[in-house]
N, C-alpha and C positions, 0 to 999 in steps of 0.2 A: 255488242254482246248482250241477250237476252238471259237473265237470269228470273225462270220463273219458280215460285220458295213451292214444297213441294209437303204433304204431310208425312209423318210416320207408315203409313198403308202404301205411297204410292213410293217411296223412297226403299221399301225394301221388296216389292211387287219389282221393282228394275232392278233388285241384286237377288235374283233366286239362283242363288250357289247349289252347281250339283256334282261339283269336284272340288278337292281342298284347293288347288290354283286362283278357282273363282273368287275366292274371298279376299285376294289382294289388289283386287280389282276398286276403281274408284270407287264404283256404284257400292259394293258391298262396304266399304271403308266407311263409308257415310251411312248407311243400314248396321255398322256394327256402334257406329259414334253415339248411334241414337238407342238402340235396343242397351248399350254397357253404361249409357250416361249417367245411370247413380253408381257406378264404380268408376268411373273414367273422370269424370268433372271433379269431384273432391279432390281426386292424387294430379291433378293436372297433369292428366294423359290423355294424349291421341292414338286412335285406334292403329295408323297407321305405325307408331310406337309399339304396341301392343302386338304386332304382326311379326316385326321383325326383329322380336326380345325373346326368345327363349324364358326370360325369369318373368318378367312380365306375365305372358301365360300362363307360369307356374303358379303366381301369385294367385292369380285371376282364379285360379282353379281352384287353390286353398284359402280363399274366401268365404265361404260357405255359400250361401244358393245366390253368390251375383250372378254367375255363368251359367244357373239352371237358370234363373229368370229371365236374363238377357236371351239366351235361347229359345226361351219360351215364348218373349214378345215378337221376335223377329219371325218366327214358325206362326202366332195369330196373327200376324198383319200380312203373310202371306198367301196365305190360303184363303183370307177374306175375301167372301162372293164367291168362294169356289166349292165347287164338291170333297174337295179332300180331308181327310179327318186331320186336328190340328196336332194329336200325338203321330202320326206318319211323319210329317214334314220336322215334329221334333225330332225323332227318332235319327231321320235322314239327317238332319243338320248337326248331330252326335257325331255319327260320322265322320261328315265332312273337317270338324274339327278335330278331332283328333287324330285322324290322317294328317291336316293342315300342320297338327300342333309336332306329329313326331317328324314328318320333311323336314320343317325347319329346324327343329334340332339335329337333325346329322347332315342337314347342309350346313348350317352354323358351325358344328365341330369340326367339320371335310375345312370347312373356307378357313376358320379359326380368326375372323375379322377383328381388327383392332378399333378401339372405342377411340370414337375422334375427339382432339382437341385442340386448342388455338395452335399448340406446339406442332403439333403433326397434321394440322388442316391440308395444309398445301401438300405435303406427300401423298394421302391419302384421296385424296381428290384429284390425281392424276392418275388415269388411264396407263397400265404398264403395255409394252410396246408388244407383249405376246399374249395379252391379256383381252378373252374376247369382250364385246359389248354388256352381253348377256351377266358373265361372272363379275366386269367393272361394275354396272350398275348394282346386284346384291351387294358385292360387298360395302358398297358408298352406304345402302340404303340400313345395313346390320352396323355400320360404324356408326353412323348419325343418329341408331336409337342406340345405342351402347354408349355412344360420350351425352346423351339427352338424361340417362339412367338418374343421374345423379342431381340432374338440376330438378328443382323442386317447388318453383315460381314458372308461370307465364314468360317473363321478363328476362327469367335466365335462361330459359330455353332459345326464347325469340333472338337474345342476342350470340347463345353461342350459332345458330344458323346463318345469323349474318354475317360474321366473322370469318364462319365458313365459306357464306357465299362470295367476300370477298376475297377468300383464297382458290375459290373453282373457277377455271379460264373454258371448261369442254362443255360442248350441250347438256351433253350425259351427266355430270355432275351438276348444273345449275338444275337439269330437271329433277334430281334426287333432293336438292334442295327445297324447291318447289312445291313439293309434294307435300313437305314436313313442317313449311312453314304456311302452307295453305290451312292442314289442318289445325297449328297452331291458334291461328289467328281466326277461326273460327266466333269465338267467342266473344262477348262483349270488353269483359275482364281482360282478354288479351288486346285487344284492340287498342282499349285503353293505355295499358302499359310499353304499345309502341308509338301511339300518336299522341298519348293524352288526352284527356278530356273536353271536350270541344264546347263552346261556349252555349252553342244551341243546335238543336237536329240541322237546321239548314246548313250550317257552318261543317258541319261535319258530312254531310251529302256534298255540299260543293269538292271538300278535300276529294273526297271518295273518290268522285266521279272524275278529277282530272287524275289518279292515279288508273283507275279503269281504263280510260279513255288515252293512256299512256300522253297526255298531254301536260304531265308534270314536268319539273325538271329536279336537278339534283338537289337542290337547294330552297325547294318551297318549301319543306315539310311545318310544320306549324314551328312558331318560336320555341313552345314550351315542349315540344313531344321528345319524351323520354331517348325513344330511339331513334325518332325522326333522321338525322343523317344518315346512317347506315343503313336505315332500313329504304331511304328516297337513291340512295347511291346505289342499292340493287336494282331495286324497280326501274328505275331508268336505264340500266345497262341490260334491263335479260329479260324473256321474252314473259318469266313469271306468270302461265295462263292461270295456272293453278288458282294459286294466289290473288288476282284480278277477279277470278269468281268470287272468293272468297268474300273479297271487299266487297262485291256486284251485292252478295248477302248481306253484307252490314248496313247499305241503302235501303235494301227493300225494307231492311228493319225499323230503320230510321222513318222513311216516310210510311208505313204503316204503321206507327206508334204513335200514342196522343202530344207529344212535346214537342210545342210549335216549333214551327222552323223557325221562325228570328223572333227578336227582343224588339221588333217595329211595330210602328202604328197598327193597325185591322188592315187598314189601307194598303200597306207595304206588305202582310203576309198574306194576302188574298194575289198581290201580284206577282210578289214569290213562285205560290202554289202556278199559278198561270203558265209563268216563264219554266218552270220547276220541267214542267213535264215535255217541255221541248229539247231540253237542255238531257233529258235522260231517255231520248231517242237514240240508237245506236243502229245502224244498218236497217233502217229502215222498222226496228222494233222496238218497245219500250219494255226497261228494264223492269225484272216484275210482273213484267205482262200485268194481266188483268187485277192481281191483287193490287198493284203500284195503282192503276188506274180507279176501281174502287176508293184504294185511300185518299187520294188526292181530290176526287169528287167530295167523300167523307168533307175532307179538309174543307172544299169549298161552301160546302152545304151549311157548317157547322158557324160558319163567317157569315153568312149571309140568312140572314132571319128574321122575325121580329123583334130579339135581343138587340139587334147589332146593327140591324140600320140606321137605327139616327146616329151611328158614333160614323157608319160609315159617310153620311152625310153633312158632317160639321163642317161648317165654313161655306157651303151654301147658303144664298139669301132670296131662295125664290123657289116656286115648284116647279118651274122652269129646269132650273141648272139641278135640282136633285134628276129630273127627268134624264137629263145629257151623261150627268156622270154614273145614271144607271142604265142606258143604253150603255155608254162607252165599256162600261164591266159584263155588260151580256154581250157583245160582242167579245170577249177575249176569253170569257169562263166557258168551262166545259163541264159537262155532267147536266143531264134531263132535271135534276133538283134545285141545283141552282140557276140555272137557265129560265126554268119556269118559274122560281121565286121574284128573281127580277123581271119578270117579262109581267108577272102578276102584279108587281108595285108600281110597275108604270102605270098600267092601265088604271088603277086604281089613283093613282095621283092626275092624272089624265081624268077622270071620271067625276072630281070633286065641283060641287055647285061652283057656279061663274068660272070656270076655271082661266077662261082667256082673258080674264081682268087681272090676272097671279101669277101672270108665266114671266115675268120680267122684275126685277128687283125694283125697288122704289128709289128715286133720286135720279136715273140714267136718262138722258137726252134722251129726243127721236130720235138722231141717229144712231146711241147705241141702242135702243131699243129696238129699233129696226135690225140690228144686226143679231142682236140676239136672237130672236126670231127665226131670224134667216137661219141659222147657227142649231136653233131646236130643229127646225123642219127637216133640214137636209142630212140631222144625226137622225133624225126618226125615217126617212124615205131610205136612208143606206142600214138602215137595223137589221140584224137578224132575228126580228121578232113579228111572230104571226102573221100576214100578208091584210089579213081584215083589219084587227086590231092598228099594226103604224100607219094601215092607209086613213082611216078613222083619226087619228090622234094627229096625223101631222093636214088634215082638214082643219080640223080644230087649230091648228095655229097659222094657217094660212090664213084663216077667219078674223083669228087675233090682230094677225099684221093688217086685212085690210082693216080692218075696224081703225087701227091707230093712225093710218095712212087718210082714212075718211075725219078724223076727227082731228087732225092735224092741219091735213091738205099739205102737208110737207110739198109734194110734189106739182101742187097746183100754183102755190109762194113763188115756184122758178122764175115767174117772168118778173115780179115785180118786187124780191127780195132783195136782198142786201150786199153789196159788194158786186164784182162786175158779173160781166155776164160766163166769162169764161170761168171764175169760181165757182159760181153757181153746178156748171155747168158740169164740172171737175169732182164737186161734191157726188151727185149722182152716178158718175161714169165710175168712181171709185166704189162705190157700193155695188152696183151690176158687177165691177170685174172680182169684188168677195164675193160675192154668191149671198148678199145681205139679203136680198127679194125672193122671196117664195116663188117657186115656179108656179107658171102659168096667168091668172087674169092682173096680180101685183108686178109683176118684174116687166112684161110689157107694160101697164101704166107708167114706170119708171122709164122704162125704154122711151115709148111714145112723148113721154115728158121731157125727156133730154133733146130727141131728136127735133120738138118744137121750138126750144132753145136757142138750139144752134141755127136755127133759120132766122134769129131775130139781128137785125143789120147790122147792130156791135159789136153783133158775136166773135167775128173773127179779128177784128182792129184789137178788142179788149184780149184776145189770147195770143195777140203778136204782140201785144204793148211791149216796149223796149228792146225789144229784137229789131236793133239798127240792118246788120252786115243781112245778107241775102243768105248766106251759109249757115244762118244760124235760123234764119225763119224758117225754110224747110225743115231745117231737124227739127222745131218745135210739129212742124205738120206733120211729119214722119210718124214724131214720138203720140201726137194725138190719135193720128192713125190705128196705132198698133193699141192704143187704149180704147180707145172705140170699139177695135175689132174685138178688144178678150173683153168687154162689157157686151158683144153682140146686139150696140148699139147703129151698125152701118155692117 
């Protein structure tokens, strides 16, 4: 489910009503939510409320100019970019409502719908047996603004609908449901009073999204959420598209708003963001579209900066590993800004005087220092960073490793070192088979060093030593075998 947020101009450009029918239409529901919203947000009314109230509209009208204004907004953001004069499409949209306004009062008097409650939910919500689709669906939809009339909270609305919708068993009435608790929960304020307060945006993106993603169950809804049972015991039984938009909306909110996703390190809400945006993939499109995708880069960019890198790099001890653990984050982040911020600090940590004398922490053997090494080069040869630049940088620490290998002689020591010869021997075949050696003129010197080894006449007595039985010497040559071949030492 692709949910992309849409502004006031293009939200009523998609409901240009040119009969009073048209306005009970989603698109216009949402075009009337936004044009009546300094009259509808204070009295905690939805438009869809507003459509199917007779007193409602009356009110609406004996307001003073909220219903010239609101018509007046929805006629300028219609006509925007076009030729038509903005009083025409007023004039027209007169009309259209007050035609809209008188149907509905003598369909409401003809039908004479009863105002729903807990008491009479379940009668009401059943389809009479001579009773067509068309007349079942008004009158659910004139009942459920007529027993809404009176509640006067978010909270109390939201739960007389769920009460309802656990007394509706027909499509027809969970979609009249639907409808009324989509527009409901719109808001942040409503939100709140059926999930609760969520401890931080991520926390409340994760709920979202497995209620979206119909991958809830009846019984996650947060501990503390007001309504949470009844309202997780719908969503999991009915198909609620409505409503799943809805929530689609309170995401996009969530992640384009500044309040981090979690209470964790830099480190954790940078991976967050990362994993975030896979996680809010749905059919192959992400929710938000381009605005989600913006913010999320937003998010990344804002992590990642002068501020904030040395916090992201604490616990490193070398320009080495700050190197690794900012490749390993330009590989996973997305967005041209942070992408290039990291791909800038490498180079620049890469570009500091002597730097092959600094890539490795102080205290570590040769062999971990060789491994290290090995470990820089083959993050920077698999980077997704510039083709010149890692070919460049990880030169540069091929350089490093011969240099430590030349002033070591690590691998010239094999014949006349310490312990037998098959240790010896074992030490380097286990470094070839990590990938410790930089490719090309170092990892053959290694190779070539081992394979001199094993020609020297001990070699093989000291790598059978104590392997009496005949069944067990071959397994040793087996097992040598198969270490040899993944070192690409034979």
């Amino acid at each position: 489910m692709a949910f992309a947020p849409r502004d006031d101009v293009e939200v009523a450009k998609a409901a240009v009503c040119e009969e009073a029918g048209d306005l009970f239409a989603p698109e216009a529901r949402e075009a009337i939510t936004r044009a009546c919203a300094g009259y509808l947000g204070p009295r905690k009314l939805t438009a869809i409320e507003l459509l199917y109230n007779p007193r409602h509209q009356s009110d609406l009208m004996n307001s003073g100019t909220s219903a010239m204004q609101a018509v007046q907004k929805a006629a300028s953001w219609q006509v925007r970019g076009m030729s038509v004069p903005v009083s025409e499409r007023i004039r027209r949209l007169w009309e259209i409502v007050d035609e809209a306004k008188l149907q509905m009062a003598e369909r409401v008097e003809a039908a004479a719908p009863e105002a729903l409650s807990n008491d009479n939910a379940a009668h009401l919500l059943t389809q009479g047996l001579d009773e067509e689709d068309g007349a079942f669906q008004f009158r659910t939809l004139c009942s459920l603004a007529a027993g809404l009339a009176e509640k006067k909270t978010w909270a109390a609305k939201i739960e007389t609908l769920l009460t309802a919708g656990a007394s509706a068993s027909g499509p027809e009435a969970i979609a009249c449901i639907d409808q009324f608790l989509a527009e409901a929960l719109r808001t942040p304020e409503a939100l709140t009073d059926v999930l609760g307060k969520f401890e931080t945006a991520g926390d409340g993106v994760i709920a979202l999204l497995a209620l979206v993603a119909e991958s809830a169950g009846p019984r996650d809804h947060p501990p503390k959420a007001p309504l949470g049972q009844p309202f997780y015991a719908l969503m999991t039984r009915a198909p609620m598209e409505a409503t799943r938009a809805a929530l689609a909306g309170h995401i996009v909110r969530l992640v384009v708003g500044s309040e981090k996703m979690t209470n964790k390190s830099l480190s954790d809400e940078i991976v967050f963001v990362v994993d975030l945006r896979e996680t809010l993939i749905f059919d192959g499109e992400l929710i938000g579209g381009e605005a989600v995708q913006e913010a999320l880069e937003r998010r990344l960019s804002r992590s990642l900066s002068d501020q904030t890198i040395d916090i992201l790099m604490q616990g490193t001890k070398s320009p080495g590993e700050r190197v690794l653990r900012a490749v390993a984050l330009h590989r996973k982040v997305f967005g041209e800004a942070a992408r290039d911020y990291l791909e800038k600090y490498v180079v620049e940590l890469m570009g500091q005087p002597k730097i092959e004398t600094k890539l490795v922490p102080e205290g570590l053997s040769v062999r971990q220092q060789i491994k290290s090494l090995g470990s820089l080069h083959r993050a920077l040869v698999g980077s997704s960073i510039a083709e010149r630049s890692k070919e460049r940088m990880a030169i540069q620490v091929e350089q490093a490793q011969t240099a430590l290998l030349d002033k070591t002689r690590l691998l010239e020591k094999l014949n006349d070192g310490t312990g037998s010869a098959a240790e010896r021997l074992m030490r380097v075949v286990d470094l070839c088979r990590e990938g410790a050696f930089t490719d090309g003129a170092n990892v053959t010197r290694a190779r070539s060093a081992a394979q001199k080894l094993m020609k020297r006449p001990d070699f093989l007595d000291s790598y059978l030593d104590g392997a009496e039985q005949k069944g067990e010497r071959a397994s040793r040559l087996r097992d040598l075998q198969r270490k040899l071949a993944e070192a690409r030492i034979v």
